[in-house]
N, C-alpha and C positions, 0 to 999 in steps of 0.2 A: 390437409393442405387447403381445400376447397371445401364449400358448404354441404353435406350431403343431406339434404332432403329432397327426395325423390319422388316428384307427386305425379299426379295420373299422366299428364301431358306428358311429363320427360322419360314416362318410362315410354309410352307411346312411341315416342320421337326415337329414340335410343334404338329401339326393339326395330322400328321400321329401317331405319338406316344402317343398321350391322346386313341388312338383307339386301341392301343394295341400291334403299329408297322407298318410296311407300307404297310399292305396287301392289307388294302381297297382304300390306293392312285395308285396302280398297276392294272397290267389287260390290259395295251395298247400293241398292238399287232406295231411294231414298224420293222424298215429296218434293225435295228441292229445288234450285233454281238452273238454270245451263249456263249460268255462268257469264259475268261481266268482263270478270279481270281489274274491274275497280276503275276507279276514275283516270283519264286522260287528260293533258294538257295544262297539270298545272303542279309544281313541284311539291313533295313531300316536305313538311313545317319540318324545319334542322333547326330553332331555337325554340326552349323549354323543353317540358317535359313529353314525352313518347304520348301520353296521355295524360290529358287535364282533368283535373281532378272533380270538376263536375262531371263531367264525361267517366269516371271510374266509378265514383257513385252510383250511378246508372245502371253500368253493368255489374256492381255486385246486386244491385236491388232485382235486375231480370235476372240473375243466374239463380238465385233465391227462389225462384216460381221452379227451376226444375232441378229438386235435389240432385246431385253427383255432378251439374255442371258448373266448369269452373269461371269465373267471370272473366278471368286472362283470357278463355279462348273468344271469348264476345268482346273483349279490348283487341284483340289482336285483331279481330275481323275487319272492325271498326277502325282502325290503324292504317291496313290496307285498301281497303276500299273509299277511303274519305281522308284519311289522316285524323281521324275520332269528328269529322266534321266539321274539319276545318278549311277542307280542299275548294278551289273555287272553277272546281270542273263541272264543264255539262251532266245535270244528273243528279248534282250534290244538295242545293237549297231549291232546286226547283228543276223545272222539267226532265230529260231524260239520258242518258250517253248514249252511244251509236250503238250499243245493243240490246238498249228501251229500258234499262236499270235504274231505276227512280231512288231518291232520298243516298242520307248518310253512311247506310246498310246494304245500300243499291238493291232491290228490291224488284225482281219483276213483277208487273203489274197479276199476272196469274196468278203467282205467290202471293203476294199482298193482299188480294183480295180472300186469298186462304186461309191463312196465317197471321192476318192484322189485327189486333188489338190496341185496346184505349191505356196505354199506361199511367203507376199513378201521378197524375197532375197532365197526361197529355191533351191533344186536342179529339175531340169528337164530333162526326163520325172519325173513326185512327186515319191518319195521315203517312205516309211512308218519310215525307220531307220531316216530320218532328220528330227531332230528336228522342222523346223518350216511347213515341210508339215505337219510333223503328228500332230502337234496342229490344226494348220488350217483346213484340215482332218476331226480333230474331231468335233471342232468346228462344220459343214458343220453335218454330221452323226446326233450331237446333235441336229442341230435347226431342219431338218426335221422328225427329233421322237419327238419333240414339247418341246424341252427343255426352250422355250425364253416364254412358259405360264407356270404361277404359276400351271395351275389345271394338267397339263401332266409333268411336271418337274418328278416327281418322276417317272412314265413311262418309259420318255425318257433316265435315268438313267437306270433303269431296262434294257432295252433294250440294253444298251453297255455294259450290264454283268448283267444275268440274277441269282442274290442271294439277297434278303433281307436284310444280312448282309452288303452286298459291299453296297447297296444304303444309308441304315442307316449311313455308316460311311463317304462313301461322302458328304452327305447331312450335316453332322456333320464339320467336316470339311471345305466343304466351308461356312458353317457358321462363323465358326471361323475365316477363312481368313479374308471374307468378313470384319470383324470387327478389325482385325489387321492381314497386307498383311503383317507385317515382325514377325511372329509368328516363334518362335524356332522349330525345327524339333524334341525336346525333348517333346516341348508340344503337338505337332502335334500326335506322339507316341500313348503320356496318352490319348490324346483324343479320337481317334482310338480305341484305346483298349476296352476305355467305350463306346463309341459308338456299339461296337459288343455285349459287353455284355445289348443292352436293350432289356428288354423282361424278364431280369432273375429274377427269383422271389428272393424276400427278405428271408434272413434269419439271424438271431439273432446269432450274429458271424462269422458269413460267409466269408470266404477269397476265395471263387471261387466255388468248390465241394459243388454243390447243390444251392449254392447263395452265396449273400453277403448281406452284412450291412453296413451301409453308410461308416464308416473307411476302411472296408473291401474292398469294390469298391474303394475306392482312394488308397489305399498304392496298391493294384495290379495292379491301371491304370499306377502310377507313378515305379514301379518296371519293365513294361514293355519298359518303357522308360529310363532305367537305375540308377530312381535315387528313392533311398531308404528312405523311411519314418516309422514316429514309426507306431503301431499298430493301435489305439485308439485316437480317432478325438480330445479330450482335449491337449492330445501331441504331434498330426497332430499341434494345431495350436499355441503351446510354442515353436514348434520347428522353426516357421515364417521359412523365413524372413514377417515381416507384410506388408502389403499394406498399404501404407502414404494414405488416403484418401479414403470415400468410393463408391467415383465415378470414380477411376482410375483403377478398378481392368481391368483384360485382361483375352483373351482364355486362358485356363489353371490353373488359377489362383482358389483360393482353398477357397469358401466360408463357415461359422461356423456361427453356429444359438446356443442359450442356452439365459439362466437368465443373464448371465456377462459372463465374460472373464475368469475367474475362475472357470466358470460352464457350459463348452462346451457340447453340446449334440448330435448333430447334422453337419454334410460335407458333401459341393457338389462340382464337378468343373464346373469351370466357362467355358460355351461355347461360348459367344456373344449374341448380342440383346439380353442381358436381363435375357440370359436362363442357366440354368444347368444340367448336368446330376448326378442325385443320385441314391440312395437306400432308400427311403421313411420311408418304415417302415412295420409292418407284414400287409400280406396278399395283399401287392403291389408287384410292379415289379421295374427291374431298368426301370426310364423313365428320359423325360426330361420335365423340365417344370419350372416354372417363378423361378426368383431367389429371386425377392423381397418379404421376408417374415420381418413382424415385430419384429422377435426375433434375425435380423443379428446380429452381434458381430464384426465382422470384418473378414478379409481376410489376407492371403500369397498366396505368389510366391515361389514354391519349385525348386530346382536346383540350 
C-alpha cells in the first residue's frame, strides 16, 4: 500500500515511539549545545519547498564528511531552527536570539568556536551566520555526538537542543525528507505540528484541549499549515483531492481506513517509509506506526 523503505531515521523514530516517545532512545551525554528552540518571531516559510534546493545541496555535501549520517537529519535541523535560512528572527543572518544562538544552525558561541569550520566555498576565519560553514559545522558537532549510528541518533539530536519535542519532530521530518527531498513547506508544517503532538492521549472528539481523535489530529495538523479542512475523516476524505494509486502516496499525504469509501472511519498522515502519524483510538496516544492496515480505502493530498 505505502512505500516500504525503512532507513535509519524511520526505524529510529518508530522504535522510539512504540516505547512511549524518545526517552528510552536518550540519555547520551554529548559536546553539544543546551539548546535554543530555534528562532522566534517570525513565521515558518508555508510557500515552496520544505527545503531549497541550494540549501539541500549543502546538506548532502556536510553529511558526506561523516559517513552513516543522513543529510535529512542536517535539513531537518535546518528547517527547524531557521526554516533552512530563511527566517528573519533575532539570531538568524546576524546577531543573536534570547538564548545567545548565533547563525542559520543557531549555534552557541561555545560550540562554534569548537566545532567551526571553513566549508567548501565558505567564509574564513568560519562564520556561524554563513550558510555553508554552519551546515558543515553541524554536520561536524553531529557526527561526533554519534549521529552517523542508528543506536545514538536520537542522542546526538538531543544534544543539539536538549527537548523531546525538537527531537521527535526532527526525526519526523527527516523522515519525510529522506523519502521526498522536494516535500512542500506546507506539509513540512502539518507534519511538525503532529510530530509534537505524539505522546497526546486520545480523546473521542478531540481537536487539541485534552487530546484529539484521529480527524481531530489531522484538521489541526493541516490548520497549522494554513490549509483548512472539514471536521470528520469521512469528509477529510470527499473533500480529496485523491491519490491516483495506492503506491504513490507522499509525506503529508492523508491516509483512510473504513468498510468502503462511503464508510470512512479512520485518518492518519502519511510520514514516509511506510509510517504514519495518528490518533488510534481510546486509551492510546498519538503515535506513529505502520500505515499498512487492511482496511485502507484510499488516500489525498490536501492543499
Amino acid at each position: 500500500m505505502v512505500k516500504a523503505v525503512v532507513g535509519v531515521v524511520a526505524g529510529c523514530v518508530v522504535f522510539a515511539v512504540l516505547l512511549g516517545g524518545c526517552v528510552a532512545a536518550l540519555g547520551g551525554a554529548g559536546d553539544g549545545q543546551t539548546g535554543s528552540g530555534g528562532p522566534t518571531g517570525s513565521p515558518i516559510h508555508q510557500a515552496g519547498p520544505a527545503v531549497p534546493s541550494a540549501w539541500e545541496l549543502l546538506d548532502r555535501g556536510a553529511a558526506a564528511t561523516c559517513p552513516g549520517l543522513g543529510w535529512s537529519v542536517l535539513a531537518a535541523i535546518g528547517r527547524v531552527e531557521s526554516d533552512s535560512g530563511r527566517s528573519s528572527a533575532p539570531g538568524v543572518a546576524n546577531g543573536a536570539n534570547g538564548a545567545g544562538a548565533e547563525g542559520p544552525m543557531q549555534f552557541e558561541p561555545a560550540t562554534f568556536a569548537r566545532y567551526g569550520v571553513v566549508g567548501p566555498g565558505g567564509v574564513d576565519p568560519p562564520s556561524p551566520y554563513d550558510p555553508v560553514d554552519a551546515i558543515y559545522s553541524g554536520a561536524k558537532l553531529l557526527c561526533a555526538d554519534g549521529a552517523a549510528q542508528p543506536s545514538t541518533l536520537f542522542s546526538a539530536i538531543d544534544d543539539y537542543n536538549h527537548s523531546l519535542g525538537y527531537v521527535e519532530t526532527v526525526a519526523v521530518l527527516a523522515q519525510a525528507l529522506s523519502s521526498d527531498p522536494s516535500m512542500s513547506a506546507n506539509v513540512a508544517s502539518a507534519l511538525a505540528f503532529a510530530a509534537r503532538q505524539l505522546g497526546t492521549p486520545y480523546l473521542w472528539g478531540g481537536t487539541g484541549k485534552g487530546g484529539y481523535d484521529c480527524s481531530g489530529l489531522v484538521k489541526a495538523a493541516y490548520r497549522a499549515a494554513g490549509i483548512g479542512l472539514p471536521r470528520v475523516a469521512q469528509d477529510q476524505f470527499d473533500a480529496g483531492p485523491r491519490v491516483d494509486g495506492d503506491g504513490d502516496v507522499e509525506p503529508g499525504d492523508l491516509l483512510f481506513y473504513g468498510t468502503s469509501t462511503g464508510s470512512v472511519e479512520h485518518v492518519g498522515i502519511y510520514v514516509g517509509a511506510g509510517e504514519m502519524i495518528d490518533a488510534p483510538h481510546t486509551g492510546t496516544v498519538v503515535r506513529e506506526e505502520p500505515g499498512k492496515w487492511n482496511d485502507f480505502v484510499g488516500a489525498t493530498r490536501p492543499g
